[in-house]
ChimeraX commands (.cxc) that place a marker at each C-alpha (Angstrom):
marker #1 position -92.52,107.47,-13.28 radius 0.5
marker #1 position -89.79,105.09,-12.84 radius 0.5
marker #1 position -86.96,106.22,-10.11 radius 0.5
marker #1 position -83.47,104.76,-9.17 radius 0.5
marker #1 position -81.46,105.27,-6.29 radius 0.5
marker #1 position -77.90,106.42,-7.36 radius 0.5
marker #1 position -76.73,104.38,-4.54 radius 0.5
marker #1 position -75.23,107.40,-1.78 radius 0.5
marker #1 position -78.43,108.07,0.15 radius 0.5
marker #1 position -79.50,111.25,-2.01 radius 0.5
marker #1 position -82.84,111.48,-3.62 radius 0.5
marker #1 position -84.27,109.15,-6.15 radius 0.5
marker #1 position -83.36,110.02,-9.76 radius 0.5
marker #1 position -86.04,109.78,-12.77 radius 0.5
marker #1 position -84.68,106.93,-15.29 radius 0.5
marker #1 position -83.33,108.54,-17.80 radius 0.5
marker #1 position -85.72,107.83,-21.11 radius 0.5
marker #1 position -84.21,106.28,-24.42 radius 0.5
marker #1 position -83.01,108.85,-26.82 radius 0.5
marker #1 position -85.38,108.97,-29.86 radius 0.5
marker #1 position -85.12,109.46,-33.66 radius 0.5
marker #1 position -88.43,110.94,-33.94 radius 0.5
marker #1 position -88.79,113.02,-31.49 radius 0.5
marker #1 position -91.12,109.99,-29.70 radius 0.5
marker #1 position -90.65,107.75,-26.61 radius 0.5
marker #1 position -88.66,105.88,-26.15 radius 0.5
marker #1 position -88.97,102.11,-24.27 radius 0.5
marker #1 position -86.32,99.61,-23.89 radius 0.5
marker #1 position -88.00,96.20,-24.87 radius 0.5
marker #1 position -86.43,93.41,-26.15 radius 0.5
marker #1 position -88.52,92.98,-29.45 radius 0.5
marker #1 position -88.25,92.02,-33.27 radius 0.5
marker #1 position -84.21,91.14,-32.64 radius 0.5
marker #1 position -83.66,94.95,-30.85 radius 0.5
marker #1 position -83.54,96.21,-27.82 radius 0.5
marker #1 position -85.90,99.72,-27.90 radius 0.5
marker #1 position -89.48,100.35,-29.07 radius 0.5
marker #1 position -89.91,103.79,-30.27 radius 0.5
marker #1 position -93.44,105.68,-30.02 radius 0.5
marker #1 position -93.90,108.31,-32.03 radius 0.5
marker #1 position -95.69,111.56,-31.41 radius 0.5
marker #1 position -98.65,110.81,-33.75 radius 0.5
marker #1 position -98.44,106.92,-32.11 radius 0.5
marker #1 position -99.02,107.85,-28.56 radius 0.5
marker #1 position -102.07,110.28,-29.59 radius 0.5
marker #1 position -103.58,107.91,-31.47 radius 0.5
marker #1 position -103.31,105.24,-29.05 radius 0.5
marker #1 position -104.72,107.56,-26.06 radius 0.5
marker #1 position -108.04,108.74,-28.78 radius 0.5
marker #1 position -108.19,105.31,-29.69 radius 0.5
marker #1 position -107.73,103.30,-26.05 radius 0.5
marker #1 position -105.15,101.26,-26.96 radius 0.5
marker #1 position -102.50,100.40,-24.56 radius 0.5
marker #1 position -98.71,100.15,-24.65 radius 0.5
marker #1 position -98.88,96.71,-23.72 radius 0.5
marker #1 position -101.43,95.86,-26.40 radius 0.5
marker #1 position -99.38,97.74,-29.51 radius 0.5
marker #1 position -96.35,95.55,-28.01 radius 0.5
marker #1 position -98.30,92.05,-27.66 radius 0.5
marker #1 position -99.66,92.86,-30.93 radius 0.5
marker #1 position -96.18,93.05,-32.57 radius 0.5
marker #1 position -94.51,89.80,-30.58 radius 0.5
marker #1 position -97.66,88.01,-31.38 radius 0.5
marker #1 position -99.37,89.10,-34.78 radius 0.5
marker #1 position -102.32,87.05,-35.88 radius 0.5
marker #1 position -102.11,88.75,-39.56 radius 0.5
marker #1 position -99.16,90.12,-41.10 radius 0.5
marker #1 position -98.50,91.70,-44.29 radius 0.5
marker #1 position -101.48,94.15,-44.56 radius 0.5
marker #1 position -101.08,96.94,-46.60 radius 0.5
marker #1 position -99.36,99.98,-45.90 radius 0.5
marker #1 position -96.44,102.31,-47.02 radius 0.5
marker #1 position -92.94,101.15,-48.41 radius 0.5
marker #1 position -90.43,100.32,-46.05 radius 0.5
marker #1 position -93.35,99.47,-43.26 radius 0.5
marker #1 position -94.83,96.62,-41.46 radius 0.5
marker #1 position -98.51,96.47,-40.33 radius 0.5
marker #1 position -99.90,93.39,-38.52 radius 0.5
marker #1 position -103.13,92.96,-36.94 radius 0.5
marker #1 position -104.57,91.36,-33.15 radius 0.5
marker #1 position -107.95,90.25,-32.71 radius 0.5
marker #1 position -109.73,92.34,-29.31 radius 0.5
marker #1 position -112.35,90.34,-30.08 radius 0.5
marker #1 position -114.92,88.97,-33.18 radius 0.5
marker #1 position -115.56,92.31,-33.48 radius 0.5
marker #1 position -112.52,94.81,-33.45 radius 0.5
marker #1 position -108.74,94.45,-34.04 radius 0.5
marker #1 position -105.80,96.60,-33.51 radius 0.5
marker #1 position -103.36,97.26,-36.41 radius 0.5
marker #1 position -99.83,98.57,-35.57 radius 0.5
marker #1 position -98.37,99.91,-38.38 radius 0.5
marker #1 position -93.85,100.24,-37.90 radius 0.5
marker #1 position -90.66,100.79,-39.29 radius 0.5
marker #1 position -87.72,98.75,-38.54 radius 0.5
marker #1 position -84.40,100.30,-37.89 radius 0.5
marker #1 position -80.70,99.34,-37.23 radius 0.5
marker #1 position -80.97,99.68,-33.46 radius 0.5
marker #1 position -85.21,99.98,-33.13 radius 0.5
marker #1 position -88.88,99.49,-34.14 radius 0.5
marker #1 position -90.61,102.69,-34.76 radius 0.5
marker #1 position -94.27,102.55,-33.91 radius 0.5
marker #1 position -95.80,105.01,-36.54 radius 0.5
marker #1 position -99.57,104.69,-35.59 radius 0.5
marker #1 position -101.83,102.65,-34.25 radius 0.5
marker #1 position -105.59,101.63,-35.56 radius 0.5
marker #1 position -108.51,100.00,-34.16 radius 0.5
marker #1 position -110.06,97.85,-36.81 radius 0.5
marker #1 position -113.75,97.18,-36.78 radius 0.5
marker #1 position -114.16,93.71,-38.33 radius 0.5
marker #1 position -116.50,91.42,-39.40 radius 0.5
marker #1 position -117.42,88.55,-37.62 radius 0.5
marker #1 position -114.38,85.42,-37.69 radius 0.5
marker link #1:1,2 radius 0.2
marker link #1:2,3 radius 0.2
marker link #1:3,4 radius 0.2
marker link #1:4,5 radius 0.2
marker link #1:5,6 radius 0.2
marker link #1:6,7 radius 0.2
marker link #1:7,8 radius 0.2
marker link #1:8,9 radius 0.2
marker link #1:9,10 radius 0.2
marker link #1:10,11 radius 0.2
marker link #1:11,12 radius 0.2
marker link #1:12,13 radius 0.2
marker link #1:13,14 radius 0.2
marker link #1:14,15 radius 0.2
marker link #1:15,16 radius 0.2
marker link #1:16,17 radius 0.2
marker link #1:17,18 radius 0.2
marker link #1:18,19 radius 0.2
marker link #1:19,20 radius 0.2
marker link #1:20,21 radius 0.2
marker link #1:21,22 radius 0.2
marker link #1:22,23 radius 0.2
marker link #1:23,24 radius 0.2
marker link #1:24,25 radius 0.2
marker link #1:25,26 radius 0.2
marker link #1:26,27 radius 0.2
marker link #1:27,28 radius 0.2
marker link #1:28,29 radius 0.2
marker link #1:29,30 radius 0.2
marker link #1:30,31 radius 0.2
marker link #1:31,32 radius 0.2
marker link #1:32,33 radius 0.2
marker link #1:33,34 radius 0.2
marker link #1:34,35 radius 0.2
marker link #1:35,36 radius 0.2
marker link #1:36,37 radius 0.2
marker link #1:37,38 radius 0.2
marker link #1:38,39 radius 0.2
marker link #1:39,40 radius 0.2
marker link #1:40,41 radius 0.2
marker link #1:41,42 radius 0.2
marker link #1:42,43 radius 0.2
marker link #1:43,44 radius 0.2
marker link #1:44,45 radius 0.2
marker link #1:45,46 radius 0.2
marker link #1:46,47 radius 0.2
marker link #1:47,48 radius 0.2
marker link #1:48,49 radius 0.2
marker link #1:49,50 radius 0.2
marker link #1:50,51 radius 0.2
marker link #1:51,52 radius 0.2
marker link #1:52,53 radius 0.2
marker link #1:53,54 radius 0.2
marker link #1:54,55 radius 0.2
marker link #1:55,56 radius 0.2
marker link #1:56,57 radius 0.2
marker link #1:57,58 radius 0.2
marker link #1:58,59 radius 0.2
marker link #1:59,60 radius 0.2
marker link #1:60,61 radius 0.2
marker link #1:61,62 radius 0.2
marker link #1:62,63 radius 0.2
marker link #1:63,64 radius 0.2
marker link #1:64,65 radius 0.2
marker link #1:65,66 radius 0.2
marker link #1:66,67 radius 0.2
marker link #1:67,68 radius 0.2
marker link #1:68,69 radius 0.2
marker link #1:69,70 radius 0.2
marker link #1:70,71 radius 0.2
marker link #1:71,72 radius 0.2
marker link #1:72,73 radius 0.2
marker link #1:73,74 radius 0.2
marker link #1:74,75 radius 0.2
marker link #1:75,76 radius 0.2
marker link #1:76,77 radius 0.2
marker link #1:77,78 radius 0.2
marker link #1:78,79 radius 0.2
marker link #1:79,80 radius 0.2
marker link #1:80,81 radius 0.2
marker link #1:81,82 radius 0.2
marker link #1:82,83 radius 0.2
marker link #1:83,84 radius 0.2
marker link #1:84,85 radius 0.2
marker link #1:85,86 radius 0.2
marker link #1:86,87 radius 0.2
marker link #1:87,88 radius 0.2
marker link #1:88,89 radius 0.2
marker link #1:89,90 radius 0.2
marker link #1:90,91 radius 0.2
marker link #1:91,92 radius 0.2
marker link #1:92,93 radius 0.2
marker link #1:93,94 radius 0.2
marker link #1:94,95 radius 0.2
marker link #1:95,96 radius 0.2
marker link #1:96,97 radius 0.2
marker link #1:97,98 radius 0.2
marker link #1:98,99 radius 0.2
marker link #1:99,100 radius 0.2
marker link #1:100,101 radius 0.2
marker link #1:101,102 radius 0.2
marker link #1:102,103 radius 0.2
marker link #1:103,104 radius 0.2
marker link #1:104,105 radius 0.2
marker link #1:105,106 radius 0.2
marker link #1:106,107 radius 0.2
marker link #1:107,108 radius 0.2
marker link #1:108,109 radius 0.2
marker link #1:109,110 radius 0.2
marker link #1:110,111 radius 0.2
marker link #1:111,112 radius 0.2
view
C-alpha cells in the first residue's frame, strides 16, 4: 500500500484511493485523454481467476493490437497478443472524467 508523509513528523498516511462510480478501484493513470482508470468489482475478479495483471489490462488499452471487437453498446473491447497462442481482451466504457474497465478475458487463439 502506498503511504505519504503529511509532512509534521506523524505517521505515514495511506493514499487516499480515487472515488469510484461503480463501486470499483480506482487508479489515477493518465490514459485514453483522462486522468483515472476505474476497475470494477467483476474486473478485478476476473483478472485475479484469469492471471492477468493491472499493468497488462492498462498496456493492453494504450497499445491495442485489435480494436473494434464485438461487445455491448456504448463499449470498447480491444485485444493484446500474450503470445501465438492467447490474447487478453479488455472490454470498457468511457466516461466524462474515466475509463471503466468492465471485465477482462483471456483469449485462446489460433496460431498468427
Amino acid at each position: 500500500m502506498k503511504h505519504h508523509s503529511n509532512g509534521n513528523g506523524n505517521k505515514p498516511q495511506a493514499a487516499k484511493p480515487e472515488p469510484t462510480i461503480a463501486g470499483g478501484r480506482g487508479v489515477k493513470c493518465e490514459i485514453l485523454g483522462v486522468s483515472v482508470v476505474e476497475f470494477t468489482v467483476h474486473a478485478d475478479v476476473r483478472m485475479k481467476e484469469r492471471g492477468i495483471t493491472e499493468y497488462e489490462v492498462l498496456k493492453t488499452m494504450r497499445s491495442p493490437q485489435e480494436t473494434g471487437l464485438p461487445t455491448q453498446p456504448h463499449r470498447n473491447r480491444v485485444r493484446r497478443y500474450r503470445n501465438s497462442k492467447m490474447a487478453v481482451d479488455v472490454v470498457y466504457e468511457m466516461r466524462p472524467d474515466r475509463v471503466v474497465v468492465i471485465t477482462v478475458i483471456l483469449v485462446q487463439t489460433a496460431k498468427r
